[in-house]
C-alpha angles and dihedrals in degrees: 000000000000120000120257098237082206097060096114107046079044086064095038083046081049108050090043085057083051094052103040085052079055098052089046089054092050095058093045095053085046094055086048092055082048087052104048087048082050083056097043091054099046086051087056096045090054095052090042085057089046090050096060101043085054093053094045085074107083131337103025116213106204089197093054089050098042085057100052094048082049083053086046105058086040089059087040092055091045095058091051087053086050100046090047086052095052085051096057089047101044079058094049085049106054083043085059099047087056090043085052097048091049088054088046093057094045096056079033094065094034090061081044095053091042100051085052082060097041085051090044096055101035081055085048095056097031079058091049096046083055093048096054087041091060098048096051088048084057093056095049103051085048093059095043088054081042096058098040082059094052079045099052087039088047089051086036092054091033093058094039084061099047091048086052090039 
């Protein structure tokens, strides 16, 4: 097989698909981490919301109240931290799948590149294997026709002596 001169840049082309789907992976897992906080706080806001319809029956105890609501714009701060960091990674994200496809056409165009190779080579040796068929087919015919006429001289010369003889 003949070597694909672009081998190398194929396997640099390669490893920097790999990394950029890396890279794409990294920001998704961190979005899902983002997610599941997101979760967590609308889960405490909730309790938080049922605390404080259950204390509204009966003796109401304002400290109990004016900390939940305390809890409640943390938690509220929080999810706004969360959602402006979603957004910046929904953005990097979609940075970094670019930044993936790209890396897919690349090594995309260099195996293409390298198959046409591959075809035209494997058409370069099958015509020289006909070549040398052919010529050997040549020979042989010669030889063959070579040999019919040594024959036809040798009957030739066979039958002259046994007419003389």
């Amino acid at each position: 097989m003949v070597k694909f001169r672009l081998a190398t840049l194929l396997k640099i082309r390669e490893r920097d698909r790999d990394l950029a789907a890396k890279a794409v992976q990294d920001v998704r897992l961190a979005i899902e981490k983002l997610d599941n906080a997101q979760k967590e706080i609308d889960e405490a806001n909730q309790q938080m919301n049922d605390a404080r319809k259950q204390s509204s029956f009966g003796a109401i105890n304002l400290h109990q109240v004016l900390d939940a609501q305390r809890y409640q714009m943390v938690l509220s701060a929080q999810s706004a931290q969360i959602a402006d960091h979603k957004s910046k990674l929904n953005q990097e994200l979609e940075r970094r799948q670019f930044s993936l496809v790209q890396s897919q056409k690349a090594v995309k165009s260099l195996e293409k590149l390298r198959d046409q190779r591959d075809q035209t080579a494997d058409v370069q040796a099958l015509a020289k294997q006909q070549e040398r068929l052919d010529e050997w087919s040549s020979i042989r015919h010669a030889m063959t026709a070579i040999r019919a006429a040594n024959e036809t001289t040798v009957d030739a010369d066979f039958d002259v002596k046994r007419q003389q003889g």
